[in-house]
N, C-alpha and C positions, 0 to 999 in steps of 0.2 A: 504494500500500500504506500504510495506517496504521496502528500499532502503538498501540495503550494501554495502559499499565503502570500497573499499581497495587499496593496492599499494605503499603507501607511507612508507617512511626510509629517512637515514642519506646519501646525496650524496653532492659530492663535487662540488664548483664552476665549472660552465660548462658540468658538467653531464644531464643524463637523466635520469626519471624516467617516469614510465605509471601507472594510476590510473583508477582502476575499479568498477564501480557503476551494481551493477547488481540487476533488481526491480524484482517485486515481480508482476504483471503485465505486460500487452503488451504495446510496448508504443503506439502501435495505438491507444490506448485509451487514452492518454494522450496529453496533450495539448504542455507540455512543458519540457525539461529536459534541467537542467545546472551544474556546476560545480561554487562551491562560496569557498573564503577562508576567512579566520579570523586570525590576528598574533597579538599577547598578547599587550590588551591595545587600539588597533583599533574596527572598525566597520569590521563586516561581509561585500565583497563586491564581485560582481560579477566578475567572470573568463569568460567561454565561456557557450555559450547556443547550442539549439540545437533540431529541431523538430521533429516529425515526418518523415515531406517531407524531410527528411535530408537538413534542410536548416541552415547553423552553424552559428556564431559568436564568435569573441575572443575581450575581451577588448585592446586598442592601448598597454598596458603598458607589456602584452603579445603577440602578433602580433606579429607573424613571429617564434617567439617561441614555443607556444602551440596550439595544433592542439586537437580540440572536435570532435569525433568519435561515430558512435554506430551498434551495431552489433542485429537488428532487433530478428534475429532467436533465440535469447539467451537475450532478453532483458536486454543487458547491453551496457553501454555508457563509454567510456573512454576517458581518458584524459592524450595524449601522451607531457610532457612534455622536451624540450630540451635547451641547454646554461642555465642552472638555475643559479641563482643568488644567493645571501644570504637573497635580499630583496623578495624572493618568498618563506622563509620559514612560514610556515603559518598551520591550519589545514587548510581542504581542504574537502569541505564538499559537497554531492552530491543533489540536490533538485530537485523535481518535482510537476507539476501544471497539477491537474487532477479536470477538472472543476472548480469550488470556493475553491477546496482544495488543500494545500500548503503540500508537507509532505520531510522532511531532513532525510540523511543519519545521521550514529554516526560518520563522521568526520577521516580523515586519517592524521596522522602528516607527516609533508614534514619538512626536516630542511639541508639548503643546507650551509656547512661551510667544511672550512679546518684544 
């Protein structure tokens, strides 16, 4: 399974950007697809998840802001991000859970400042 993420750049407080994971695979075959990020010196932590059944999730810290998406026909899953912070610069990495097996994108930089 390959995962490619894309999307990400340089936007200012309160903009938006949209991030695109597009697998290599159906995700009906897949158990699980989310969106993680990492910002320099922290742990890798969960953003928004997101099933098959199109059943989603976002963490509180994004809630209401970030909306996980995916577009079945084209096996890609996005990740429409809005009001960005400074504190959401981050890479932003896309993962998926295909049985026992865990497999990550190569990571898109997000870096929101003025």
């Amino acid at each position: 399974v390959q995962l490619q993420a894309s999307g990400g750049g340089v936007v200012q407080p309160g903009g938006s950007l949209r991030l695109s994971c597009a697998a290599s695979v159906s995700f009906l075959d897949m158990n699980f697809m989310a969106w993680y990020r990492q910002a320099p010196g922290k742990e890798r932590d969960l953003v928004a998840g997101i099933t098959p059944a199109n059943r989603a999730n976002t963490v509180d810290t994004v809630k209401g802001r970030f909306t996980i998406s995916m577009d079945n026909a084209k096996n890609t899953v996005f990740l429409q991000m809005n009001s960005l912070k400074p504190e959401d610069s981050a890479v932003y990495y896309c993962y998926a859970n295909l049985g026992s097996r865990r497999y990550w994108g190569q990571g898109t930089q997000v870096t929101v400042s003025s």
